[in-house]
Residue frames as a rotation matrix with the C-alpha (Angstrom) as fourth column:
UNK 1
0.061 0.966 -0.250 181.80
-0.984 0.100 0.146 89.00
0.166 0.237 0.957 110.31
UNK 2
-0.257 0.098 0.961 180.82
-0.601 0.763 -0.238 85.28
-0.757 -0.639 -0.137 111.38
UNK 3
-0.972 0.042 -0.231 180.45
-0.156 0.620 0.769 82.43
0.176 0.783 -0.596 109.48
UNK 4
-0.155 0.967 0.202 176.61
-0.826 -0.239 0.510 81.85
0.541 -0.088 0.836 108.95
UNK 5
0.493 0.319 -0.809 175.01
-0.270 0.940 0.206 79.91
0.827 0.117 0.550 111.14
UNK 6
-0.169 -0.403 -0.899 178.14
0.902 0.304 -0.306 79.28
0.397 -0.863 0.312 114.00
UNK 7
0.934 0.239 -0.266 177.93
0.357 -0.634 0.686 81.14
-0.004 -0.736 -0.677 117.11
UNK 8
0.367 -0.824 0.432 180.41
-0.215 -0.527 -0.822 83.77
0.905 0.209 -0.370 117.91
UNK 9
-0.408 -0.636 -0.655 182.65
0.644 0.308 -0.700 83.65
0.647 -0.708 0.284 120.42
UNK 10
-0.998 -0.052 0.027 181.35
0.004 -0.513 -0.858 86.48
0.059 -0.857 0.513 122.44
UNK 11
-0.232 0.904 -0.358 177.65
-0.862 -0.020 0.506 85.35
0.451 0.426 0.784 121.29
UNK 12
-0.967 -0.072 0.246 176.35
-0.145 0.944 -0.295 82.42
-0.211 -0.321 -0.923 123.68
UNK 13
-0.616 0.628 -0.476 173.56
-0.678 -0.113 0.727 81.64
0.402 0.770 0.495 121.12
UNK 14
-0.158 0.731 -0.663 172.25
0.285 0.677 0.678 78.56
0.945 -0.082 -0.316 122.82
UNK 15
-0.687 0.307 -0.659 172.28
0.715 0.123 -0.688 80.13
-0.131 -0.944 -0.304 126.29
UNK 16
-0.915 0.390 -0.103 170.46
-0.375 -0.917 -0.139 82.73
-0.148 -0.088 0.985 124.87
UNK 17
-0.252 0.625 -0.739 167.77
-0.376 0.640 0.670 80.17
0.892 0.447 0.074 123.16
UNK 18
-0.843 -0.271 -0.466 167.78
0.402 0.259 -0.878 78.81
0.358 -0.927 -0.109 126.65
UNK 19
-0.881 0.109 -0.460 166.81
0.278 -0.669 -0.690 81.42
-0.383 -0.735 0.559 128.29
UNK 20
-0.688 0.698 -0.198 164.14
-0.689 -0.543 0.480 82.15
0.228 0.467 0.855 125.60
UNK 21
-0.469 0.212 -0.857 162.46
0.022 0.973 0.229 78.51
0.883 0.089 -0.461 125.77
UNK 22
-0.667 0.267 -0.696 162.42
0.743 0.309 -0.593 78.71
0.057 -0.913 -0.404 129.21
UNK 23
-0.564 0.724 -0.398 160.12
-0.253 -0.610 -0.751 82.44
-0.786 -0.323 0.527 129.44
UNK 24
-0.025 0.869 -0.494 157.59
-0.984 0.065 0.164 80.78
0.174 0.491 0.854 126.77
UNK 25
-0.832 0.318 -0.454 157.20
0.348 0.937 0.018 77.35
0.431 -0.143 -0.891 128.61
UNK 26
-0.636 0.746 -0.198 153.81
0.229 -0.062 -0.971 78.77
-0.737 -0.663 -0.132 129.20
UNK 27
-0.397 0.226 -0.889 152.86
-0.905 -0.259 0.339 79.90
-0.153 0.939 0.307 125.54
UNK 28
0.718 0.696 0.026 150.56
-0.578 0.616 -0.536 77.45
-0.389 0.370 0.844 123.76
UNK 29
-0.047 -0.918 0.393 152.62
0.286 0.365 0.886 74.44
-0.957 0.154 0.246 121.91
UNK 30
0.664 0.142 0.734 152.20
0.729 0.094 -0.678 76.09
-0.166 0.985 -0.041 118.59
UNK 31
0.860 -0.452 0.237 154.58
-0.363 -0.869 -0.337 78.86
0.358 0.204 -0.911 119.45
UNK 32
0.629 -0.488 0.605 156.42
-0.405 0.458 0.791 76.53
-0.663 -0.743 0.091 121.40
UNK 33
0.424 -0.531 0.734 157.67
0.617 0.762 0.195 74.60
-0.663 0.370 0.651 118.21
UNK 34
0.863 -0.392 0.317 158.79
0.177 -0.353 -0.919 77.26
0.473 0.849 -0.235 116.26
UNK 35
0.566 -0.764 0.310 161.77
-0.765 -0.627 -0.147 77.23
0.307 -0.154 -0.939 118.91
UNK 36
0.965 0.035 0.261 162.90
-0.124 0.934 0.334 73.94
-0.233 -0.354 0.906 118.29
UNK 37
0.089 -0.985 0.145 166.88
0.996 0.088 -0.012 74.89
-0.001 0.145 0.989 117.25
UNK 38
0.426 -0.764 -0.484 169.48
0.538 -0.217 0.815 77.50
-0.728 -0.607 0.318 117.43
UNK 39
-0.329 -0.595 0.733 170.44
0.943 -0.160 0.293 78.50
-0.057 0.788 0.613 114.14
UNK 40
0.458 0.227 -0.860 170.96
0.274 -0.956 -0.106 82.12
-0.846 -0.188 -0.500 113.42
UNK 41
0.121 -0.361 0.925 172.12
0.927 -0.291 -0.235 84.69
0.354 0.886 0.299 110.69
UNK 42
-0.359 -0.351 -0.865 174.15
0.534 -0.837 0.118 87.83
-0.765 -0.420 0.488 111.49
UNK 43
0.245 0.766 -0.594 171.75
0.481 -0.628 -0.612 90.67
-0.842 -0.136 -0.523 110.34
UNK 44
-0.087 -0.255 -0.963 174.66
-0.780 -0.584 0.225 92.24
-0.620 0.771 -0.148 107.75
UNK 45
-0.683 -0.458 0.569 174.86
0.301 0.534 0.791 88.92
-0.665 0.711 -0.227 105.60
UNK 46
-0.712 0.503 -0.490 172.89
-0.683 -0.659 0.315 89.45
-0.164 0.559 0.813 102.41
UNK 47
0.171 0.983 -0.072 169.92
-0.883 0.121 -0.453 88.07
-0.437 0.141 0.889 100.95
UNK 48
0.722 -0.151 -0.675 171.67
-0.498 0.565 -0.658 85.49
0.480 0.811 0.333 98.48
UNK 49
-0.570 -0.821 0.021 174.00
-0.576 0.382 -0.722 84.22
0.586 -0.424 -0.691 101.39
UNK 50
-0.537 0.606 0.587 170.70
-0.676 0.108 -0.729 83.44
-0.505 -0.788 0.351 103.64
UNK 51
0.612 0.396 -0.685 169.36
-0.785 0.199 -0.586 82.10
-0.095 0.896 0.433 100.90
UNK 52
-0.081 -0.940 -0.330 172.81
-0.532 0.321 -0.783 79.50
0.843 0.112 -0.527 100.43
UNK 53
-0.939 -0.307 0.153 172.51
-0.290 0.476 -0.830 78.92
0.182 -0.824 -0.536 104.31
UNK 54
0.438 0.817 0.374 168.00
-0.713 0.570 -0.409 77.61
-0.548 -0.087 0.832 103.87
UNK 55
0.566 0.080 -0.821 169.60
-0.650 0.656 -0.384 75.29
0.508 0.750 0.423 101.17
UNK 56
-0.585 -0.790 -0.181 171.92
-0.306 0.423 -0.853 73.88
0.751 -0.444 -0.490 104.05
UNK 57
-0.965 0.214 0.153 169.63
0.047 0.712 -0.700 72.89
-0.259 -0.668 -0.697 106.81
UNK 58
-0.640 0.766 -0.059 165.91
0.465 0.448 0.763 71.46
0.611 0.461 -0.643 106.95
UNK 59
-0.558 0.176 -0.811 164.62
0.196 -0.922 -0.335 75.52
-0.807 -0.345 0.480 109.34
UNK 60
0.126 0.391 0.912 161.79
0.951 -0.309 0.001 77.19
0.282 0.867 -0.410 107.44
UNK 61
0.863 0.157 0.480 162.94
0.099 -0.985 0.144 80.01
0.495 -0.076 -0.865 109.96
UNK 62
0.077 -0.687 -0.723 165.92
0.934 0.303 -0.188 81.20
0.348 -0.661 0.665 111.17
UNK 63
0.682 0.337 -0.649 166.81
0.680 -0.619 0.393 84.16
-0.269 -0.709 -0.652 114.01
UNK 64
0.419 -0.496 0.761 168.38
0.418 -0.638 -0.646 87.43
0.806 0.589 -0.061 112.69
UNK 65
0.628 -0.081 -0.774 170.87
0.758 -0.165 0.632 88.53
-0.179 -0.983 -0.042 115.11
UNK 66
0.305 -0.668 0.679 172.99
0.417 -0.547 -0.726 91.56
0.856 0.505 0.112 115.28
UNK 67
-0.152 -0.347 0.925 175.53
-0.815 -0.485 -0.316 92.20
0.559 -0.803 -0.210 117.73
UNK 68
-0.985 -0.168 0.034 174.71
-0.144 0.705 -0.694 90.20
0.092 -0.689 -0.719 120.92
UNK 69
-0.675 0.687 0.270 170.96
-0.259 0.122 -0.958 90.36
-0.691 -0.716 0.096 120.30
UNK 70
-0.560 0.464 0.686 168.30
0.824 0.399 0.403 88.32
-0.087 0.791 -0.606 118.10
UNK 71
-0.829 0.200 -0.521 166.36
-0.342 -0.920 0.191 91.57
-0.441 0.337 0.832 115.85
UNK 72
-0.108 0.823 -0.557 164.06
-0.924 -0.290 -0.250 89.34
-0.367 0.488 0.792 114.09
UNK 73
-0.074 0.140 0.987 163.19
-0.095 0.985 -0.147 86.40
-0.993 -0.105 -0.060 112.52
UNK 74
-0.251 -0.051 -0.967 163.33
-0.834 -0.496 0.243 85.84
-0.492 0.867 0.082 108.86
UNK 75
0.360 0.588 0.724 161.48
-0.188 0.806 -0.561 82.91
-0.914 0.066 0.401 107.10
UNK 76
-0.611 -0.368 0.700 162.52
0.406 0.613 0.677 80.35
-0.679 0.699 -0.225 103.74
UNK 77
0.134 0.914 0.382 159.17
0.886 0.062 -0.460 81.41
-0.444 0.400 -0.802 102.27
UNK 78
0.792 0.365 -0.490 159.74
0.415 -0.910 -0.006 85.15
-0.448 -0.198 -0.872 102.47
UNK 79
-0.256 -0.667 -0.700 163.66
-0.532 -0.507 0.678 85.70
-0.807 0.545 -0.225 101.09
UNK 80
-0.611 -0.339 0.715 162.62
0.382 0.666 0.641 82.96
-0.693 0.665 -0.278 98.23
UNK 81
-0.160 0.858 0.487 160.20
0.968 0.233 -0.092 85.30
-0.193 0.457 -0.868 97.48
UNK 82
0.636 -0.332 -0.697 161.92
-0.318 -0.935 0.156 88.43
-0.703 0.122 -0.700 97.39
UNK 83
-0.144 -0.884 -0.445 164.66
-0.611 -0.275 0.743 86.69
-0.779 0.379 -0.500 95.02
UNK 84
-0.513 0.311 0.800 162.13
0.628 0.771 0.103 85.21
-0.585 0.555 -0.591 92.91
UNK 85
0.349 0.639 -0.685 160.66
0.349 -0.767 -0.538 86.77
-0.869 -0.051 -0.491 89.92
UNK 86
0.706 -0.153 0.692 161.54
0.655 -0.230 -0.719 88.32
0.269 0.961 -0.062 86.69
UNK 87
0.249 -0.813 0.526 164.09
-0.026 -0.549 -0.836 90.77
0.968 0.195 -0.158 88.63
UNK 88
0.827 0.425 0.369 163.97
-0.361 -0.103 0.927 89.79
0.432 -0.899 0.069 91.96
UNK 89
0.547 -0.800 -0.246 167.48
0.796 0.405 0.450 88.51
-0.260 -0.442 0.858 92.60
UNK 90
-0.104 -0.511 0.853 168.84
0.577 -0.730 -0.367 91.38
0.810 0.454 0.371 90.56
UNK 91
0.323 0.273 0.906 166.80
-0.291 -0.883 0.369 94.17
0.900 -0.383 -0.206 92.89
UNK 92
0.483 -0.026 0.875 167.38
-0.733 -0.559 0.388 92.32
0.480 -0.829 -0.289 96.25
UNK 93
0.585 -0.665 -0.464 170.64
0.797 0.577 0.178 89.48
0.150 -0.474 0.868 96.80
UNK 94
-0.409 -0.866 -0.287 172.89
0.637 -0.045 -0.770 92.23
0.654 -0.498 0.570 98.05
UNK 95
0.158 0.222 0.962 170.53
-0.320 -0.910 0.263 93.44
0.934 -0.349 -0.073 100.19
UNK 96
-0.759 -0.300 0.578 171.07
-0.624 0.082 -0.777 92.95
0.185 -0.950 -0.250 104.37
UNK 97
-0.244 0.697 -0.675 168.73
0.623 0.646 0.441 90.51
0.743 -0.312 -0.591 105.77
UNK 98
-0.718 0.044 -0.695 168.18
0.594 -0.482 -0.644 93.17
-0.363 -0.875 0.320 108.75
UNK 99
-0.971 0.151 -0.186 166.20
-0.237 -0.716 0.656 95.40
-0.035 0.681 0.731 106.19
């Protein structure tokens, strides 16, 4: 498993970001800015680790990847609100972010 955040070695995260950038330089510039960095989370970490890695940079979103390909997107708003609550960290910090 990867440290959150760095690219793997067999994962060329920023040519992949690249490559995305470039097929939505036609998109309006409101979609345009939500791809203004790189940062990622491998799909198995859990909920309370993703959570650990929004308190590290100033991303209200970052790209769920699993394997060699990005699966989703997963937002500051949304896991702080799944592990907020009267049992919400209990019911869902060891769940996958992929889920």
């Amino acid at each position: 498993m990867s440290v959150v955040g760095l690219p793997r070695s067999d994962v060329d995260i920023r040519e992949v970001m690249t490559h995305a950038l470039a097929s939505v330089s036609e998109v309006p510039p409101p979609l345009a800015a939500l791809l203004n960095h790189c940062d990622w989370v491998d799909g198995a970490r859990v909920l309370s680790e993703v959570e650990d890695r929004f308190q590290k940079v100033p991303y209200e979103f970052l790209a769920v990847c699993h394997g060699d390909r990005a699966i989703g997107l997963c937002s500051r708003a949304h896991i702080r609100g799944l592990l907020s609550g009267r049992y919400g960290y209990a019911l869902h910090s060891r769940e996958p972010v992929m889920r």
